[in-house]
C-alpha positions as CSV (number, residue, x, y, z in Angstrom):
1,X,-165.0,-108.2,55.5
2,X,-161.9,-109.2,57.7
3,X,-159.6,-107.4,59.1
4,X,-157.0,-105.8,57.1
5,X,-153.6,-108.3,56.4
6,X,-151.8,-104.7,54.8
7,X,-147.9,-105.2,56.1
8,X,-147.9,-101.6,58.4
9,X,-151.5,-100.8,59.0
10,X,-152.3,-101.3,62.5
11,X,-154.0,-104.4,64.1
12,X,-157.5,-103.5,64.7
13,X,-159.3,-103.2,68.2
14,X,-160.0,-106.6,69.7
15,X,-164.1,-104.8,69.6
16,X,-163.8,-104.7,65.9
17,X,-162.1,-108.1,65.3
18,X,-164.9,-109.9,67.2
19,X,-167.6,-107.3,64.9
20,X,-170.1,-109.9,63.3
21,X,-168.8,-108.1,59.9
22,X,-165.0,-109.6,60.9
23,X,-166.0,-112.6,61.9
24,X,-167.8,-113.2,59.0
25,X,-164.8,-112.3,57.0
26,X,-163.0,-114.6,59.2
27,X,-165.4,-117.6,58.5
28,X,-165.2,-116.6,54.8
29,X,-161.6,-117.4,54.5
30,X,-161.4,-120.3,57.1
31,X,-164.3,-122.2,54.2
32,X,-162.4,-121.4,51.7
33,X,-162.2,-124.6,49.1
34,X,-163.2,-126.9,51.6
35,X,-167.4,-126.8,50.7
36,X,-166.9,-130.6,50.5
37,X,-166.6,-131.1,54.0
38,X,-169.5,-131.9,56.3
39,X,-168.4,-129.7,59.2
40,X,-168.3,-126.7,56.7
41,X,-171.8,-127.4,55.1
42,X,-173.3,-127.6,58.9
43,X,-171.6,-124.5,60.4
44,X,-173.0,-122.6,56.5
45,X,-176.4,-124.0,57.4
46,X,-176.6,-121.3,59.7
47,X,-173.6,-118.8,59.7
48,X,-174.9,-116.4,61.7
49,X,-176.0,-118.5,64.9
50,X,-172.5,-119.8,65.3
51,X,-170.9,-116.6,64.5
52,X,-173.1,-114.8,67.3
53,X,-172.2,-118.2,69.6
54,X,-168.1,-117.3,68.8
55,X,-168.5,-113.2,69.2
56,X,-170.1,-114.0,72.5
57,X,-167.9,-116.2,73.8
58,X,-164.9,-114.1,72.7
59,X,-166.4,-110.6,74.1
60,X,-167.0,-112.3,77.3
61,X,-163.6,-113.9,77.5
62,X,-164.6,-117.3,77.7
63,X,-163.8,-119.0,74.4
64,X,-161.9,-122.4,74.6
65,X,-160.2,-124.1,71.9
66,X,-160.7,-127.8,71.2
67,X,-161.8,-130.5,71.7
68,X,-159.1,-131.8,68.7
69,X,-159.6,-134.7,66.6
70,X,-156.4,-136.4,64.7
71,X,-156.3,-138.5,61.8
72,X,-153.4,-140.0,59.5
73,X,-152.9,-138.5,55.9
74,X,-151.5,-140.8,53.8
75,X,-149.4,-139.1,51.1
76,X,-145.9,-139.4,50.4
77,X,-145.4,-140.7,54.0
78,X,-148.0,-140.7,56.8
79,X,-148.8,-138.2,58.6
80,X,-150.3,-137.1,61.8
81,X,-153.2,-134.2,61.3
82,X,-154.9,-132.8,64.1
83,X,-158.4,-131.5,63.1
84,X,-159.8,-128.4,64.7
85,X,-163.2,-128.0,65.4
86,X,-164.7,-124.6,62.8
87,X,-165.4,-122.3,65.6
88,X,-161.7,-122.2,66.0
89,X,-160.9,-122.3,62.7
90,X,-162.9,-118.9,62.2
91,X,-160.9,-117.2,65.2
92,X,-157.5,-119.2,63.8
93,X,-158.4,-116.6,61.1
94,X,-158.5,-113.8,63.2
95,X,-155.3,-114.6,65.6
96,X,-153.2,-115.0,61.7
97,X,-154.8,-111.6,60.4
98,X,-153.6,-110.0,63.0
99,X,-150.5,-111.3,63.4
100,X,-149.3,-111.5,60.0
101,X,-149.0,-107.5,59.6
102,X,-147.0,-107.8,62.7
103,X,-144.5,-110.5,61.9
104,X,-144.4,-110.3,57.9
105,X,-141.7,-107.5,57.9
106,X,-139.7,-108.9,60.8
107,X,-139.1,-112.8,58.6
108,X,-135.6,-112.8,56.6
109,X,-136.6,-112.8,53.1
110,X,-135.7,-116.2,52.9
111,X,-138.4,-117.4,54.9
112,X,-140.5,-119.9,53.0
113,X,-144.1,-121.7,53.4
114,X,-147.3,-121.0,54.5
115,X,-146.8,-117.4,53.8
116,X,-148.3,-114.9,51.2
117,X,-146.4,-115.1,47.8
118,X,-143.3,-117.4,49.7
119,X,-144.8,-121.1,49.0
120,X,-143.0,-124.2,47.3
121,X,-142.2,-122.3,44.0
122,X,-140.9,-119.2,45.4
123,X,-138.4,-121.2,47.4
124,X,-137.1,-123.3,44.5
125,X,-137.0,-119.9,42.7
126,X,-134.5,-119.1,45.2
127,X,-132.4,-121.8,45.4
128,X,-132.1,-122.1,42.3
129,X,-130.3,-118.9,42.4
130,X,-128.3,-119.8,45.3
131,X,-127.4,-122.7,42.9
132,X,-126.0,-120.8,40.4
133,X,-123.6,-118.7,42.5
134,X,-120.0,-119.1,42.0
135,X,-119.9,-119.9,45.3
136,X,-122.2,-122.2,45.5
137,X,-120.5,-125.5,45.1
138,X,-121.6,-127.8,48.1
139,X,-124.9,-128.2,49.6
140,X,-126.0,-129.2,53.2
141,X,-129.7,-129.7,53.6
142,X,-131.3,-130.9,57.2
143,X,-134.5,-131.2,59.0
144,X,-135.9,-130.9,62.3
145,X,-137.4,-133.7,63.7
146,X,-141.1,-133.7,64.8
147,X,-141.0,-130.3,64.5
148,X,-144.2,-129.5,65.6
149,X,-144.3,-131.8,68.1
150,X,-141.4,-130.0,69.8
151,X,-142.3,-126.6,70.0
152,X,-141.5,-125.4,73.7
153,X,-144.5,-123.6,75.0
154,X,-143.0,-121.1,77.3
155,X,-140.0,-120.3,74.2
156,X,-143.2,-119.8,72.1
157,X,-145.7,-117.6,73.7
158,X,-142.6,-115.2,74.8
159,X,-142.1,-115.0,71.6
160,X,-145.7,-114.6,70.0
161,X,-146.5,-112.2,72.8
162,X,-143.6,-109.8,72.6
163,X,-145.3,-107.5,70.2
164,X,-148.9,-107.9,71.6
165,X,-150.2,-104.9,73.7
166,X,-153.7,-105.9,73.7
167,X,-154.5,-108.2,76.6
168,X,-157.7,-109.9,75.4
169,X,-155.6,-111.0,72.3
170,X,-152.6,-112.0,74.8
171,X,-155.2,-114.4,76.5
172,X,-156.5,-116.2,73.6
173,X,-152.9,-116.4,72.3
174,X,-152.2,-118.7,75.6
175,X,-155.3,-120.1,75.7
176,X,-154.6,-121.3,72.2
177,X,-151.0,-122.5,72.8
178,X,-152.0,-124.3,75.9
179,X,-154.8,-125.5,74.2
180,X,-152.6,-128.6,72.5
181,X,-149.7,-130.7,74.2
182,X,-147.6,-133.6,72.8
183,X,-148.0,-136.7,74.3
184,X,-145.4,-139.7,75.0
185,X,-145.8,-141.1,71.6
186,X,-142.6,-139.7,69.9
187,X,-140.7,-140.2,73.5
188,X,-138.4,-143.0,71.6
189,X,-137.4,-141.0,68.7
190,X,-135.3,-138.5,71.4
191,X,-132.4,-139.3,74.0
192,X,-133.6,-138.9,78.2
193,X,-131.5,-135.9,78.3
194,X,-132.7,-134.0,75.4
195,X,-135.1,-130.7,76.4
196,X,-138.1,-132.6,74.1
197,X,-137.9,-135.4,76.9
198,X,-137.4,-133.0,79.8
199,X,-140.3,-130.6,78.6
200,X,-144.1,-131.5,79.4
201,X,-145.7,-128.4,77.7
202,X,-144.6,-128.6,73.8
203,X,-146.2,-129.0,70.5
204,X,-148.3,-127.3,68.1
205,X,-151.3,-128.9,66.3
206,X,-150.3,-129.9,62.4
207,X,-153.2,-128.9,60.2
208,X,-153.6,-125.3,62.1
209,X,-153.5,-121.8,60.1
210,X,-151.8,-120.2,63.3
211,X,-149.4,-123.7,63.8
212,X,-148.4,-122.8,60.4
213,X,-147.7,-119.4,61.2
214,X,-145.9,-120.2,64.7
215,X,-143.6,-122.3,62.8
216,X,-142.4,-119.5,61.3
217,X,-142.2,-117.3,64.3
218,X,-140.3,-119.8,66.6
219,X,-137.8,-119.7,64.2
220,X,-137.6,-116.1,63.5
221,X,-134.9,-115.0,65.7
222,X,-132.5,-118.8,64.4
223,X,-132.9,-117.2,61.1
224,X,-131.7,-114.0,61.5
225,X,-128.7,-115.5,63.7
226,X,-127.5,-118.0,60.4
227,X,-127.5,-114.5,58.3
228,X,-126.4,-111.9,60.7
229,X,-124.1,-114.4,63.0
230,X,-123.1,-117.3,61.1
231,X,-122.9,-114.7,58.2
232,X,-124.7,-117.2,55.7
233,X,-125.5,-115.7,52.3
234,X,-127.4,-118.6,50.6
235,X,-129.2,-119.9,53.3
236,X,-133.3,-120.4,53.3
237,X,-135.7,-122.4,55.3
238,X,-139.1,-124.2,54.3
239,X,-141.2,-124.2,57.3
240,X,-138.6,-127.0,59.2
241,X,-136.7,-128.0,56.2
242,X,-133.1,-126.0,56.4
243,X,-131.0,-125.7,52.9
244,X,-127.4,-123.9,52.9
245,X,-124.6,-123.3,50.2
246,X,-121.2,-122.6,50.1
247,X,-118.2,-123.4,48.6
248,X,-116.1,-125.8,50.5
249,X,-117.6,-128.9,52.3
250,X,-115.5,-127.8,55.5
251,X,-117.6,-124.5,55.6
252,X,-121.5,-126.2,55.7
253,X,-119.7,-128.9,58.4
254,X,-119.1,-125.7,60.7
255,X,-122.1,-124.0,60.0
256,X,-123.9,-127.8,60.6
257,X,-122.6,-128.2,63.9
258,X,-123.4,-124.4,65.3
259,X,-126.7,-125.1,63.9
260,X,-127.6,-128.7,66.2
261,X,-126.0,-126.5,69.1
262,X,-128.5,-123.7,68.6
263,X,-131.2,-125.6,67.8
264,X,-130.6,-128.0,70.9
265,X,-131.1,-125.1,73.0
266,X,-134.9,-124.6,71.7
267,X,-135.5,-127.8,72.6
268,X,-135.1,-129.3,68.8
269,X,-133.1,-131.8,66.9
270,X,-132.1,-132.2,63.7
271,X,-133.5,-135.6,62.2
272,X,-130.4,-138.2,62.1
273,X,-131.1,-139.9,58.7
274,X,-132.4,-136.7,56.6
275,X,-128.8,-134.7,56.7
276,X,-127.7,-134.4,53.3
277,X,-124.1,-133.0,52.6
278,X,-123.3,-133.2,48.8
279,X,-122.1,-131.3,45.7
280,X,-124.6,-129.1,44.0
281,X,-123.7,-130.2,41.2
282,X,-124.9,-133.8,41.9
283,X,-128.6,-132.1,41.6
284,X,-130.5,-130.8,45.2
285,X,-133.2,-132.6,45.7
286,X,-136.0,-130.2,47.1
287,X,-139.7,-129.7,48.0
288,X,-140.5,-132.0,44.7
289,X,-138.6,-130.9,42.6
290,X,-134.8,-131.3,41.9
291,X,-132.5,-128.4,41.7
292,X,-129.2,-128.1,39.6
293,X,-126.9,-125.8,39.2
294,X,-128.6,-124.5,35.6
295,X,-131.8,-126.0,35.5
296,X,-134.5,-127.4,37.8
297,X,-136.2,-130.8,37.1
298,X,-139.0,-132.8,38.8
299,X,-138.3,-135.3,41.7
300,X,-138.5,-139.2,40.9
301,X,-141.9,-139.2,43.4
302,X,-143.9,-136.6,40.8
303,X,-142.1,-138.3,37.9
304,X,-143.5,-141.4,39.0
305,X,-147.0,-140.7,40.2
306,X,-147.2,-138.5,36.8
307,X,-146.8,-142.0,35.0
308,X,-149.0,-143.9,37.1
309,X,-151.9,-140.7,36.3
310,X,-151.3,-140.9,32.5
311,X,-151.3,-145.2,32.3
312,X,-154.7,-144.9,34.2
313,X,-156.2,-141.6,31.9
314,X,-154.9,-143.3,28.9
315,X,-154.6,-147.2,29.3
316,X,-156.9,-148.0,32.5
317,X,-159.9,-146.2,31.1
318,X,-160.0,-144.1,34.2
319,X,-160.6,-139.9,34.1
320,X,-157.5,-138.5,35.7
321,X,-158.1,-135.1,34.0
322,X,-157.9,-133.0,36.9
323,X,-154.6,-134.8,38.2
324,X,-153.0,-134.5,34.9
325,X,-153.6,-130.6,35.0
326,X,-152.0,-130.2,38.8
327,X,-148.5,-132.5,37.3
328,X,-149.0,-130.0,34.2
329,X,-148.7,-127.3,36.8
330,X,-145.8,-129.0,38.3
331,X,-143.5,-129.6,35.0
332,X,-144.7,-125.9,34.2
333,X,-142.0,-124.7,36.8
334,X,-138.8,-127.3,35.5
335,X,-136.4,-126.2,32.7
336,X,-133.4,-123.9,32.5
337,X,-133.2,-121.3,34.7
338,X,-129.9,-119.7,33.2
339,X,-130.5,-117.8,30.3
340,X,-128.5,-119.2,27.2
341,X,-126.2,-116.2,25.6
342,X,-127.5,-115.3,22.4
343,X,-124.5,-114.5,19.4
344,X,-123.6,-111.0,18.9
């Protein structure tokens, strides 16, 4: 079994981490619905060899992350995935598990993605309650760009190490971070003067359970500043994606430019062409869905690939049964979400 991901029990011993028993656990979770892939099926030939091979390698502190492959994913727009080998994929498993515990109770509560029990759902969930507050009139939604492409190394490891006490999980924290820098290829999207130019050691591997979970942490402290600071009450983040509410349009322009300022000094920048500043009541367009003020709907992309599915199941003679089920799933969470006051 792995190590235990209880919020308050204490990080185990970096001994019984690397424990085959751990590991195993580890490699467990890290194969978890991807039996398909070739790289899984070789490593499950024979677990045990390459387990041994990684508890070696970690007990004698000489385990090295890479070499990465990346790849495009075409979906709703294309993006850049950086494949890591299994070996690290098994101690990316052990790095989040002990983490998580550490970090969990320290996120605002409106911290969303690639967390337990805080994915897409939960955080439409939740602004769909923002939108119904009286309050709530005006929206401003806005994006950092190439956000993991930016992540300032030295910003990041003092932050990822400032709870760690144990040094041999201090080291592979670095080694893992320095693992993985940005090239030149997103130089033209950012100004000379910017910190992204000025910074050689950035970035963060997309694909990665512990990227995912470094997203998070980078932008730990920015979210407690919007609540406790800015004093933001309907405020919540999705990974890089940053929603607010309030009532006048004047109020989300304030909080918009402390917000670029704040974020500048990480060495990030909001994306120019996705702000959004609108009325709430003109419907919030959000992680697929579409939010209004009394009901929440899906997005013209999921409406329209849904179509496409059902013309191919029905007309096209093709078997789209499984993809019907997931856009079942997905019109499962739409409809009102106020409650309709029943006559005395």
């Amino acid at each position: 079994m792995g190590a235990a991901t209880g919020c308050g029990r204490a990080p185990a011993p970096f001994h019984g981490m690397t424990s085959l028993s751990s590991l195993f656990g580890y490699w467990t979770s890290a194969k978890k619905n991807k039996s398909a892939s070739l790289r899984v099926q070789r490593f499950g030939n024979d677990p045990l060899r390459h387990l041994l091979a990684i508890q070696a390698r970690l007990r004698a502190r000489a385990f090295e992350f890479g070499p990465y492959k990346t790849f495009v994913v075409r979906e709703k727009k294309h993006r850049h995935v950086v494949d890591a080998p299994m070996k690290d994929r098994v101690v990316h498993w052990l790095l989040y598990e002990y983490l998580l515990p550490i970090w969990q109770p320290r996120f605002i509560a409106d911290t969303f993605g690639n967390l337990p029990g805080r994915g897409t759902h939960a955080a439409v969930r939740r602004l769909a309650e923002f939108a119904r507050g009286a309050s709530s009139k005006w929206v401003l939604q806005l994006d950092i760009s190439k956000y993991f492409y930016s992540v300032n190394h030295s910003l990041l490891k003092g932050m990822i190490l400032r709870y760690i006490g144990d040094q041999d999980v201090r080291a592979l924290l670095v080694n893992l971070v320095d693992s993985f820098r940005t090239g030149d290829e997103y130089d033209g999207l950012f100004a000379a003067d910017t910190m992204y130019r000025r910074t050689a050691a950035k970035g963060m591997p997309i694909g990665s359970l512990t990227s995912q979970l470094f997203a998070n942490i980078f932008l730990c402290a920015f979210d407690h500043w919007v609540k406790q600071t800015l004093r933001v009450k309907a405020y919540l983040r999705y990974v890089d994606d940053l929603t607010f509410m309030a009532e006048t349009k004047e109020e989300l322009l304030a909080i918009s430019a402390a917000v670029v300022e704040y974020l500048a000094a990480m060495g990030l920048t909001i994306h120019p062409f996705k702000v959004r500043l609108a009325p709430a009541a003109a419907g919030i367009p959000y992680l697929g869905y579409v939010v209004w003020p009394n009901h929440v709907s899906v997005g013209a992309y999921g409406r329209r690939r849904y179509h496409q599915r059902l013309r191919q199941h029905e007309v096209g003679g093709r078997d789209r049964t499984e993809a019907l089920m997931s856009y079942k799933a997905l019109l499962s969470h739409t409809g009102i979400t106020i409650k309709p006051r029943v006559a005395a």
